[in-house]
C-alpha positions as protocol buffer text, in pm:
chain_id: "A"
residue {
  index: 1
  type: UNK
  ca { x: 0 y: 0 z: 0 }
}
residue {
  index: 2
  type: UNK
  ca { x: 133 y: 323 z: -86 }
}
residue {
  index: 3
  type: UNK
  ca { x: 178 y: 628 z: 94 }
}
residue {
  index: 4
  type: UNK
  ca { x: -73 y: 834 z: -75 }
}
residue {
  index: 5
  type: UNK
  ca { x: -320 y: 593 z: -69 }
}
residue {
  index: 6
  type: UNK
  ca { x: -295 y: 631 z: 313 }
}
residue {
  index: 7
  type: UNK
  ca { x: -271 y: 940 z: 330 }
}
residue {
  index: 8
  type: UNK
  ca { x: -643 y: 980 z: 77 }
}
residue {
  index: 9
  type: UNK
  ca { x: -803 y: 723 z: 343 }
}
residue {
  index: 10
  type: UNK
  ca { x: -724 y: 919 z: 635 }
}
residue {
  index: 11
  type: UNK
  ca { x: -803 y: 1226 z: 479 }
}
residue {
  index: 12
  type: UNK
  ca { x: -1147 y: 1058 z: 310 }
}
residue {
  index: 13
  type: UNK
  ca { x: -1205 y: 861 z: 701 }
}
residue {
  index: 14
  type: UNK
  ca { x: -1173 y: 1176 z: 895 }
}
residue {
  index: 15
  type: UNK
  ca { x: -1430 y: 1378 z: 620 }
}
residue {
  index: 16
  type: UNK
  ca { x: -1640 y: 1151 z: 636 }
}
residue {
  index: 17
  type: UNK
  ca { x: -1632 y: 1107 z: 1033 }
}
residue {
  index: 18
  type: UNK
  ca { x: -1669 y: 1532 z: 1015 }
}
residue {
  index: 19
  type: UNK
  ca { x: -2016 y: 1484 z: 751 }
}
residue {
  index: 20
  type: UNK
  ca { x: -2158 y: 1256 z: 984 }
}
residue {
  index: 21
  type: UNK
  ca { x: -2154 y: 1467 z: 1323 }
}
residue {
  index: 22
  type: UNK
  ca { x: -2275 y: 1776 z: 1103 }
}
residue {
  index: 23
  type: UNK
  ca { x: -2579 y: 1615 z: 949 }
}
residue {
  index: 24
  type: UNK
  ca { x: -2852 y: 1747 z: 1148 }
}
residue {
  index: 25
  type: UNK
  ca { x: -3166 y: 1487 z: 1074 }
}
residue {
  index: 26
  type: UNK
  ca { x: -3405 y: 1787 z: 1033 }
}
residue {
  index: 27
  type: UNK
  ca { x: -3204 y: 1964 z: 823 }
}
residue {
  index: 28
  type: UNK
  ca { x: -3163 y: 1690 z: 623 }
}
residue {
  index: 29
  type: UNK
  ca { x: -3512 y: 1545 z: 575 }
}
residue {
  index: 30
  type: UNK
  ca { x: -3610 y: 1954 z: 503 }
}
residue {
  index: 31
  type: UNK
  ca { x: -3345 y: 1913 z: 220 }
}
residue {
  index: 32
  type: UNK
  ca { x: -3387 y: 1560 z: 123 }
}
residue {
  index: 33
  type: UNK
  ca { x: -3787 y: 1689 z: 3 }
}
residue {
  index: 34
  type: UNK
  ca { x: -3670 y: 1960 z: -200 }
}
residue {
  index: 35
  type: UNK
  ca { x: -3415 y: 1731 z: -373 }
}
residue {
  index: 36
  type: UNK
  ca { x: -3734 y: 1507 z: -398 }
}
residue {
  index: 37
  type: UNK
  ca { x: -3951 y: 1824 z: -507 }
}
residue {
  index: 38
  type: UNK
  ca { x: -3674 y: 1943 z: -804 }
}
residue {
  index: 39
  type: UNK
  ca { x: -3682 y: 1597 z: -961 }
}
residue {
  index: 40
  type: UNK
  ca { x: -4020 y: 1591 z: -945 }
}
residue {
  index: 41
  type: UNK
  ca { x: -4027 y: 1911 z: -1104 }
}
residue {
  index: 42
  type: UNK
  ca { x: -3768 y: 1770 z: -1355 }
}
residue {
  index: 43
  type: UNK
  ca { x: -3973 y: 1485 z: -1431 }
}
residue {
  index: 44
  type: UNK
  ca { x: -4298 y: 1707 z: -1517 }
}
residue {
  index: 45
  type: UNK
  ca { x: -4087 y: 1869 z: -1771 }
}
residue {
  index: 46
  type: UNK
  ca { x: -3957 y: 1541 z: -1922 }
}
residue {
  index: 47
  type: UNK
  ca { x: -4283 y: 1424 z: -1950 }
}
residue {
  index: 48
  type: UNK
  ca { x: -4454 y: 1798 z: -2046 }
}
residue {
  index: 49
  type: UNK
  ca { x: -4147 y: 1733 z: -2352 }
}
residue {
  index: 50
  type: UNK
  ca { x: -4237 y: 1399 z: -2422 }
}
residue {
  index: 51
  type: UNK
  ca { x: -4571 y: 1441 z: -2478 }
}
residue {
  index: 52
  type: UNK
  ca { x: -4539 y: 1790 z: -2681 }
}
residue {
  index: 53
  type: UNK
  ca { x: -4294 y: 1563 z: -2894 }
}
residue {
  index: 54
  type: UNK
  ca { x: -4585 y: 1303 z: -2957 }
}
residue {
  index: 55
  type: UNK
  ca { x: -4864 y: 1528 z: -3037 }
}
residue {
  index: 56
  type: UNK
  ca { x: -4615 y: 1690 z: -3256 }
}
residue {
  index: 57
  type: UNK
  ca { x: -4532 y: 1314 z: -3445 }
}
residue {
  index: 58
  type: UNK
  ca { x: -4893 y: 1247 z: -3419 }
}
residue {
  index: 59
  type: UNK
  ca { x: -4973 y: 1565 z: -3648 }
}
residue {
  index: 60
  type: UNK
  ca { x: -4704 y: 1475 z: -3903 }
}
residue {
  index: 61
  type: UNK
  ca { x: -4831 y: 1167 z: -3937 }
}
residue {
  index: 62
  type: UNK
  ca { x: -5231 y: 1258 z: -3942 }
}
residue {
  index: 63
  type: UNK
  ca { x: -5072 y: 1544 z: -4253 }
}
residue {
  index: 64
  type: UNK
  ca { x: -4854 y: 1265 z: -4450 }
}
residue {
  index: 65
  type: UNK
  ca { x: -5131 y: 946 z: -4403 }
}
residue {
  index: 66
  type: UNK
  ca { x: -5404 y: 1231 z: -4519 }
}
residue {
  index: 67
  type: UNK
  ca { x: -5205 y: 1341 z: -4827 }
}
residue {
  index: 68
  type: UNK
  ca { x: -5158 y: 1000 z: -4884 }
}
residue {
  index: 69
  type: UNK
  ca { x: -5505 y: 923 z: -4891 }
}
residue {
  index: 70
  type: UNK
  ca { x: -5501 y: 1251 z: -5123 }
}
residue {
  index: 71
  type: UNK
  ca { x: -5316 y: 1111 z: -5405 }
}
residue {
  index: 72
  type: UNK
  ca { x: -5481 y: 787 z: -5361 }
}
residue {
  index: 73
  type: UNK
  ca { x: -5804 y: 973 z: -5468 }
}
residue {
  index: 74
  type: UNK
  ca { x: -5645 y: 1200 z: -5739 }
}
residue {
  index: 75
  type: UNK
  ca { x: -5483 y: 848 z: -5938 }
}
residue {
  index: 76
  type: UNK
  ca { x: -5813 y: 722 z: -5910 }
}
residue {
  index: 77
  type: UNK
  ca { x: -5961 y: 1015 z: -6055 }
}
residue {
  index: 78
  type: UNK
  ca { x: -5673 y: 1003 z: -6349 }
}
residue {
  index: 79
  type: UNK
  ca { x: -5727 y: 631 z: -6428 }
}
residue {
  index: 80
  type: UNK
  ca { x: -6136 y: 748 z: -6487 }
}
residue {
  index: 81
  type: UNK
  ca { x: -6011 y: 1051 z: -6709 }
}
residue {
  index: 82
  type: UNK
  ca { x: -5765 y: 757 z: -6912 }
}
residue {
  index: 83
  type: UNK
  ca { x: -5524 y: 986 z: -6811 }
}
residue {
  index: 84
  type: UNK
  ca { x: -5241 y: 714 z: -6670 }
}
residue {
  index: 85
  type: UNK
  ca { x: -4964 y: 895 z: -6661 }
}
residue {
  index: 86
  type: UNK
  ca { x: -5114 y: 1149 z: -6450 }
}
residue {
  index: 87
  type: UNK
  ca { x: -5233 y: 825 z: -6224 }
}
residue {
  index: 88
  type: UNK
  ca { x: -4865 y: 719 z: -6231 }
}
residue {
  index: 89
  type: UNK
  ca { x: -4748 y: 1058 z: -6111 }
}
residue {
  index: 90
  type: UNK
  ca { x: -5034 y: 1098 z: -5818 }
}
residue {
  index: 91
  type: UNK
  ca { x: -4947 y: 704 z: -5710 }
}
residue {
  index: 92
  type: UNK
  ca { x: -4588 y: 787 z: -5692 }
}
residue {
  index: 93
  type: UNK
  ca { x: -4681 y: 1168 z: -5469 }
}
residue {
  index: 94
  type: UNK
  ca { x: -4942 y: 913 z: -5242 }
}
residue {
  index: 95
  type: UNK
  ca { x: -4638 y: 651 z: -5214 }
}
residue {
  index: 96
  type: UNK
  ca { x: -4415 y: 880 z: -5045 }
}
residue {
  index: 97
  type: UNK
  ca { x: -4649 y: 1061 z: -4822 }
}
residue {
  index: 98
  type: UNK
  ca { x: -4767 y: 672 z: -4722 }
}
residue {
  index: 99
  type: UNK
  ca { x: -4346 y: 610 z: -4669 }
}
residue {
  index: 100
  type: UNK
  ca { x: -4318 y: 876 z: -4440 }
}
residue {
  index: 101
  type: UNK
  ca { x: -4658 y: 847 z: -4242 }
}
residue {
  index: 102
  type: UNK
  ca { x: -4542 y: 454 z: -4205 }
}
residue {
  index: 103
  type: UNK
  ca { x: -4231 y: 608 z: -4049 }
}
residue {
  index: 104
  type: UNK
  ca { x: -4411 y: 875 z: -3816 }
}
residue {
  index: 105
  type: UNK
  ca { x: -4635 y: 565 z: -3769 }
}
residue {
  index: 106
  type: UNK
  ca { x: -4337 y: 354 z: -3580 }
}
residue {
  index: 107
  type: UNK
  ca { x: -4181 y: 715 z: -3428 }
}
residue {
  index: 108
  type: UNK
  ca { x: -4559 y: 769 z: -3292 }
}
residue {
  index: 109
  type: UNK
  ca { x: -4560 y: 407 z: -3138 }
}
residue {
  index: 110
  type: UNK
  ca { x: -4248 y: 429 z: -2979 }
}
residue {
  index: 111
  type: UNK
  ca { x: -4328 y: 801 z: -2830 }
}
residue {
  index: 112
  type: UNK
  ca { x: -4623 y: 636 z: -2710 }
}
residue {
  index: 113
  type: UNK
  ca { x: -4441 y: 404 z: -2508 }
}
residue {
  index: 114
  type: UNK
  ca { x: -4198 y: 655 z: -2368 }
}
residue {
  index: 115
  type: UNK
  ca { x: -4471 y: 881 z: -2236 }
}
residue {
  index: 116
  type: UNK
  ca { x: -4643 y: 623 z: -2078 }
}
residue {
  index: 117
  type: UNK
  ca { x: -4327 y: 476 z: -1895 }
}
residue {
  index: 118
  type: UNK
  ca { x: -4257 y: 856 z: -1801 }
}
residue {
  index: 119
  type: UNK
  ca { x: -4606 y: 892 z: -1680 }
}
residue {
  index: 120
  type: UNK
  ca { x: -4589 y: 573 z: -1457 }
}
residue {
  index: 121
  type: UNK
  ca { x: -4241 y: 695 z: -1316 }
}
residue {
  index: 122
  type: UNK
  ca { x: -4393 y: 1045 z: -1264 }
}
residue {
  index: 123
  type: UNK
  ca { x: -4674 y: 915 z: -1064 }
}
residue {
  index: 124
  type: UNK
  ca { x: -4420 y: 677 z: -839 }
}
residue {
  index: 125
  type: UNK
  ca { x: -4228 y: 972 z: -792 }
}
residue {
  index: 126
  type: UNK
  ca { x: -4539 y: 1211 z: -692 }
}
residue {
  index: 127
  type: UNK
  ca { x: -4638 y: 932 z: -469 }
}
residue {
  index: 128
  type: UNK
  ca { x: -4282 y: 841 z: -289 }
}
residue {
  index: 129
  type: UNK
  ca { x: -4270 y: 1210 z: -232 }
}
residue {
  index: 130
  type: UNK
  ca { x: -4598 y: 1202 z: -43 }
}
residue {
  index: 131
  type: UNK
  ca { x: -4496 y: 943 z: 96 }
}
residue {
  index: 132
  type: UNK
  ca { x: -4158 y: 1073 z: 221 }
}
residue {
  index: 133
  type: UNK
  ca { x: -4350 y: 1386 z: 332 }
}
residue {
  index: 134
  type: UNK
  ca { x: -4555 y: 1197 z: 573 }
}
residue {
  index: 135
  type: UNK
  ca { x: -4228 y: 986 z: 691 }
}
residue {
  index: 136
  type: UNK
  ca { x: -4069 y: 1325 z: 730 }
}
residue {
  index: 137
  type: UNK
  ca { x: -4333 y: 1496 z: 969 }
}
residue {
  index: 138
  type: UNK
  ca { x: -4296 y: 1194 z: 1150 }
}
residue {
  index: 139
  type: UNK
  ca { x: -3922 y: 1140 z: 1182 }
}
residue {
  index: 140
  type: UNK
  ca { x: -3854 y: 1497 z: 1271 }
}
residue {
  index: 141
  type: UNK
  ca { x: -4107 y: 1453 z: 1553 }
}
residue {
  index: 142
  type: UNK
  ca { x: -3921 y: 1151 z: 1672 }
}
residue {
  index: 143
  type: UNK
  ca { x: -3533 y: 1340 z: 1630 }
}
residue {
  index: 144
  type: UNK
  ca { x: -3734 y: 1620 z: 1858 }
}
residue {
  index: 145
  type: UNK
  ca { x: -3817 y: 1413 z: 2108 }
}
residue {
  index: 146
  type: UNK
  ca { x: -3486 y: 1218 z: 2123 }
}
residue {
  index: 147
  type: UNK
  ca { x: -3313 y: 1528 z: 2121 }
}
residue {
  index: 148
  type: UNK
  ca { x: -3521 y: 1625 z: 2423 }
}
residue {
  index: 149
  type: UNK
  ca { x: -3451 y: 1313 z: 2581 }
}
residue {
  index: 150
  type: UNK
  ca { x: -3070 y: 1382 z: 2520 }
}
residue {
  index: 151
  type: UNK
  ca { x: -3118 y: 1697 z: 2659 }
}
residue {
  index: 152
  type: UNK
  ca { x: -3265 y: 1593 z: 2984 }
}
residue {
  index: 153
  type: UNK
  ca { x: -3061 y: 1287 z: 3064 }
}
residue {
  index: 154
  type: UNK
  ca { x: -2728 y: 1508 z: 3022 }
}
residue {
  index: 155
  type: UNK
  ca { x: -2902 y: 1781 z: 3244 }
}
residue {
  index: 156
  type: UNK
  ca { x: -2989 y: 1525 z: 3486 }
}
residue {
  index: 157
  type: UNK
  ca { x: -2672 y: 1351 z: 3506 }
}
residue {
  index: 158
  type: UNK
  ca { x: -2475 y: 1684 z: 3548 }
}
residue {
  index: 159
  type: UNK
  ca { x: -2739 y: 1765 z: 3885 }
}
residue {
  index: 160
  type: UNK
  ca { x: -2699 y: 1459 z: 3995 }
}
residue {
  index: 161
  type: UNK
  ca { x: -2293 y: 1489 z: 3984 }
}
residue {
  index: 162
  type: UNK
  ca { x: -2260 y: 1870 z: 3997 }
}
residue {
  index: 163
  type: UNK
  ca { x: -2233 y: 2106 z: 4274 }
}
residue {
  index: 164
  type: UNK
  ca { x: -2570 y: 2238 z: 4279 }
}
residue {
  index: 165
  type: UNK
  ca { x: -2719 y: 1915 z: 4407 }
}
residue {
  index: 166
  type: UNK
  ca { x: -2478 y: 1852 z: 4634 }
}
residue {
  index: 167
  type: UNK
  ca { x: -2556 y: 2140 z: 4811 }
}
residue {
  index: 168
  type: UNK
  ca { x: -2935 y: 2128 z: 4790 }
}
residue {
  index: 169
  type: UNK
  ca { x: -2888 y: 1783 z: 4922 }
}
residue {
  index: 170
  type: UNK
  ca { x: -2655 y: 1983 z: 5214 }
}
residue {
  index: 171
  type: UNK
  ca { x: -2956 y: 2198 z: 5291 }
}
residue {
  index: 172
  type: UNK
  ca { x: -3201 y: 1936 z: 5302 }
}
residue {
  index: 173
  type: UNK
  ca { x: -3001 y: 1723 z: 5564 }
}
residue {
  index: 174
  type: UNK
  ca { x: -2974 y: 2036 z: 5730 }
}
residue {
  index: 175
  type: UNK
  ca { x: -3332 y: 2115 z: 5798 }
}
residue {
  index: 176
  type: UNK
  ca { x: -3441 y: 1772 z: 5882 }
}
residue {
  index: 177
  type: UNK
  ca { x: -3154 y: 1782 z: 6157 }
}
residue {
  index: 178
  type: UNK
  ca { x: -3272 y: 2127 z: 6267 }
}
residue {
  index: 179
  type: UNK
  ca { x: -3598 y: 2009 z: 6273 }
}
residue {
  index: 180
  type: UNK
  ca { x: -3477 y: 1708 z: 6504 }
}
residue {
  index: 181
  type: UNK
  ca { x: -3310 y: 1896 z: 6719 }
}
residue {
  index: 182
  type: UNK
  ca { x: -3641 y: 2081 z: 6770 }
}
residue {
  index: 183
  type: UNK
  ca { x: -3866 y: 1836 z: 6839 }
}
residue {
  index: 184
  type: UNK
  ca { x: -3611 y: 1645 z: 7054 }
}
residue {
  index: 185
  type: UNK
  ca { x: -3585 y: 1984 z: 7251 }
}
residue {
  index: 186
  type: UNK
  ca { x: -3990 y: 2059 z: 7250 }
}
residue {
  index: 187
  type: UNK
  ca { x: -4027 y: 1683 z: 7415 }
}
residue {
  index: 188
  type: UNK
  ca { x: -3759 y: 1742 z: 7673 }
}
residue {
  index: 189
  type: UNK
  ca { x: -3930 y: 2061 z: 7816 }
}
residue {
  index: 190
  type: UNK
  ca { x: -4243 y: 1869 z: 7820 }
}
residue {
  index: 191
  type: UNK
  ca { x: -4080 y: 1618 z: 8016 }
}
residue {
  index: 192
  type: UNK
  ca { x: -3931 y: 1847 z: 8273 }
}
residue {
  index: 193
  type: UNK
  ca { x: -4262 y: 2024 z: 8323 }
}
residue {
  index: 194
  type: UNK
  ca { x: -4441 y: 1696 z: 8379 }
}
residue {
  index: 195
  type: UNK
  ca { x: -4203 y: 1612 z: 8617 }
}
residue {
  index: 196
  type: UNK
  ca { x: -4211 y: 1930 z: 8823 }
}
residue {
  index: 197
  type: UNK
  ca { x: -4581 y: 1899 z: 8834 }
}
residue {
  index: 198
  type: UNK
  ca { x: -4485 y: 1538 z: 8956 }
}
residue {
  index: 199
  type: UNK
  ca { x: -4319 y: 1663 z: 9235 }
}
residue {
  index: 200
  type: UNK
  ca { x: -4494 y: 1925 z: 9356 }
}
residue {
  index: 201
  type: UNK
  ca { x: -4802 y: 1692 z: 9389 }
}
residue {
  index: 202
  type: UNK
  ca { x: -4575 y: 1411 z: 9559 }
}
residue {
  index: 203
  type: UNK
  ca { x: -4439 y: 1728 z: 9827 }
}
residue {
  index: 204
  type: UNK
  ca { x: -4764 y: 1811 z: 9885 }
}
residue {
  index: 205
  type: UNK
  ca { x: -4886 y: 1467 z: 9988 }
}
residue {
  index: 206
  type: UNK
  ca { x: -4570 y: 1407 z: 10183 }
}
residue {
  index: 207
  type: UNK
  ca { x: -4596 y: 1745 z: 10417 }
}
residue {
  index: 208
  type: UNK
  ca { x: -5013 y: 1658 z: 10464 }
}
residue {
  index: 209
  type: UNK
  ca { x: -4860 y: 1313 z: 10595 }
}
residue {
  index: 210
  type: UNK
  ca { x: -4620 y: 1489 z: 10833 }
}
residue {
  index: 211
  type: UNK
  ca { x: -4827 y: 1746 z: 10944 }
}
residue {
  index: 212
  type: UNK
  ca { x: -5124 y: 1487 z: 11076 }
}
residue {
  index: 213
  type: UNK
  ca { x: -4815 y: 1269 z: 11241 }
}
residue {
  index: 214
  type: UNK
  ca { x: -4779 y: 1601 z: 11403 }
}
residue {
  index: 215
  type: UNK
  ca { x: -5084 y: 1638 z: 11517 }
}
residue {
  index: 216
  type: UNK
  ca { x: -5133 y: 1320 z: 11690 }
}
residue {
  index: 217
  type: UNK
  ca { x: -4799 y: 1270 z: 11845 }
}
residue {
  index: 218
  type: UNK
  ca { x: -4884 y: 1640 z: 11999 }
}
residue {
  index: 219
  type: UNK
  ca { x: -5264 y: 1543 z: 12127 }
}
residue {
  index: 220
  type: UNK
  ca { x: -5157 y: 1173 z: 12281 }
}
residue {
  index: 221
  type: UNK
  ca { x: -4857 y: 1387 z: 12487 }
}
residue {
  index: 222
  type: UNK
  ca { x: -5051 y: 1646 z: 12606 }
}
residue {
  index: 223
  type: UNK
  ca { x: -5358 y: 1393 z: 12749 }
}
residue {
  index: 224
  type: UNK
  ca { x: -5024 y: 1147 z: 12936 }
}
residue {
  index: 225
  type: UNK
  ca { x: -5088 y: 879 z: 12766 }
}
residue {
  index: 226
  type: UNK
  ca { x: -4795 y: 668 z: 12530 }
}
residue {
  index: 227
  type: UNK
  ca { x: -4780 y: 659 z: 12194 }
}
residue {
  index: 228
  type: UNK
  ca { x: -4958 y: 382 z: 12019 }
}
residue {
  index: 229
  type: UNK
  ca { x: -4628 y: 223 z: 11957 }
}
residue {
  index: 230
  type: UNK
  ca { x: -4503 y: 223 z: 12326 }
}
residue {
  index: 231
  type: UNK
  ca { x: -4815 y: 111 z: 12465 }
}
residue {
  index: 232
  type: UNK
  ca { x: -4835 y: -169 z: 12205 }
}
residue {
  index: 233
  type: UNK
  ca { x: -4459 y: -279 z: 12321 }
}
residue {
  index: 234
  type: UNK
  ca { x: -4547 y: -256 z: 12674 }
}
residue {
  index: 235
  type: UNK
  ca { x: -4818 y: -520 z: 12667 }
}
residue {
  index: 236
  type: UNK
  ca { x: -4631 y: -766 z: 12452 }
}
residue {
  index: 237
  type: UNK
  ca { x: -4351 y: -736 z: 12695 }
}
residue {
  index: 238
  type: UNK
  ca { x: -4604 y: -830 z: 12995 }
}
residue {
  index: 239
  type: UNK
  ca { x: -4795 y: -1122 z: 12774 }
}
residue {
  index: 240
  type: UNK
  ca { x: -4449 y: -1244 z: 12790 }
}
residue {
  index: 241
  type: UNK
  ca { x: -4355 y: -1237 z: 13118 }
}
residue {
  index: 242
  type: UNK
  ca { x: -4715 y: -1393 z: 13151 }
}
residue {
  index: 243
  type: UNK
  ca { x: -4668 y: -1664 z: 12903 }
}
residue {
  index: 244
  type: UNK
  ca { x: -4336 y: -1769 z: 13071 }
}
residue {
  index: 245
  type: UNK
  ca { x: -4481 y: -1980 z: 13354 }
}
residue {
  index: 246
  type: UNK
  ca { x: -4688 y: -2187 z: 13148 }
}
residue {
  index: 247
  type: UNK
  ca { x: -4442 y: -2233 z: 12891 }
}
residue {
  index: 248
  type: UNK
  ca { x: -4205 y: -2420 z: 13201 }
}
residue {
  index: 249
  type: UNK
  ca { x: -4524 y: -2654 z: 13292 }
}
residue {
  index: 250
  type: UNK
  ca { x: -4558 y: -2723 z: 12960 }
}
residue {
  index: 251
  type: UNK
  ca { x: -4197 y: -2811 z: 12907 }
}
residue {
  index: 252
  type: UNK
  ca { x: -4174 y: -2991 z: 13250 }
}
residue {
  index: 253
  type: UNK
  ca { x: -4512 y: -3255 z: 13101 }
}
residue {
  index: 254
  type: UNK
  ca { x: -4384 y: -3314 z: 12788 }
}
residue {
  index: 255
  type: UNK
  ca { x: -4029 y: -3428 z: 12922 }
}
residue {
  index: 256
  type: UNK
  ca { x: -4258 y: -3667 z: 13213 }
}
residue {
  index: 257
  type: UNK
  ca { x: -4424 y: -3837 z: 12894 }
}
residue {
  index: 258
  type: UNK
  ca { x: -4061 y: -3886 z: 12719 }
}
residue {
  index: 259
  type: UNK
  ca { x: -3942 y: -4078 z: 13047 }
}
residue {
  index: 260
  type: UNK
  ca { x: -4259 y: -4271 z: 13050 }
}
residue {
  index: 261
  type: UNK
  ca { x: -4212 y: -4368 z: 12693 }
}
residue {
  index: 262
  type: UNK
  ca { x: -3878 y: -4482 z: 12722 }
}
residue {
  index: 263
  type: UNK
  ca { x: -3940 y: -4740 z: 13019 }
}
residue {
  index: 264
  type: UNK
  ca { x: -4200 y: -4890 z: 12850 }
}
């Protein structure tokens, strides 16, 4: 491989890489329908020429077979009079006008054919162009809304991995702790208010306690009498001392019966 022909790929690669991110699809649809539109408007001419040049061979040929037909009717006419060579000179006039209409005859046929075939590729055309209209509406829709997709997915990405976000994902964090911190502060003031109001009622219930011990303690002193608890300690002490002496005659009976018990 030679040099230059490197060289020309490179240089033909790198165009063609340079055509490719250029072509806009809208731009090119837009411009692929007025391509479409000019050969259209080509092909009406071809076929506008094509027909002029068959109506025109169609006349020659009416003028030549009706001369023709002219002389035919004038040698006819001489051969009545007896006049033959005059016959002989209208047959030979009729002859050539026949030639030539026989040859706009086959130039006639052939035109035929060629305007038809132009007429059949004029009507593809008109219709591939509709068509291609209708695809067009439709594929520039679609580019739109790819490029709007495009669009949005780059501007998303860069949120999600820009600055901007970051920070408006700082702030929220933010205001969720603040808000937290004040609702953790709004319960612990409840709390402490509840339990003041706890303690207060438990003070009060204590002093109403210690002022009726009070009381008593001060009426069973001034009448000379013990307090319940003394007087309750007294008499156990002197069921006691009671208790003792029959406790001794118990114990003194229950070791007679052990004696007995054994000598038996």
């Amino acid at each position: 491989m030679g040099l230059f022909d490197r060289i020309s790929r490179v240089v033909r690669s790198n165009l063609n890489d340079m055509v490719s991110k250029a072509e806009d699809p809208e731009k090119i649809l837009e411009q692929s329908i007025n391509d479409m539109q000019e050969d259209l408007v080509q092909m009406r001419q071809a076929v506008a020429k094509a027909i002029a040049a068959q109506k025109r061979t169609e006349q020659q040929y009416n003028q030549n077979q009706s001369q023709a037909n002219q002389w035919q009717q004038r040698a006819q006419l001489a051969v009545q009079k007896g006049d033959e060579d005059l016959a002989r000179q209208a047959l030979t006039r009729k002859k050539g006008f026949a030639d030539t209409a026989a040859q706009m005859k086959q130039q006639l046929d052939q035109q035929n054919q060629q305007v038809q075939q132009l007429k059949r590729q004029l009507t593809q055309l008109e219709s591939k162009i509709s068509e291609a209209k209708t695809k067009k509406d439709m594929l520039k829709s679609r580019a739109t809304a790819a490029k709007a997709n495009e669009q949005l997915s780059q501007a998303t990405s860069s949120m999600n991995s820009g600055s901007a976000m970051a920070a408006f994902e700082r702030m929220e964090e933010k205001v969720m702790e603040q808000e937290a911190r004040s609702q953790a502060s709004a319960e612990l003031g409840q709390a402490d208010l509840e339990q003041q109001f706890s303690q207060l009622e438990s003070g009060s219930d204590v002093d109403d306690e210690l002022s009726m011990m009070k009381a008593q303690m001060t009426g069973s002193q001034s009448a000379g009498e013990l307090p319940e608890g003394e007087e309750q300690q007294s008499s156990q002490q002197q069921s006691q001392q009671k208790s003792k002496p029959d406790d001794s005659v118990v114990d003194s009976e229950l070791e007679e019966l052990r004696r007995q018990l054994d000598n038996q």
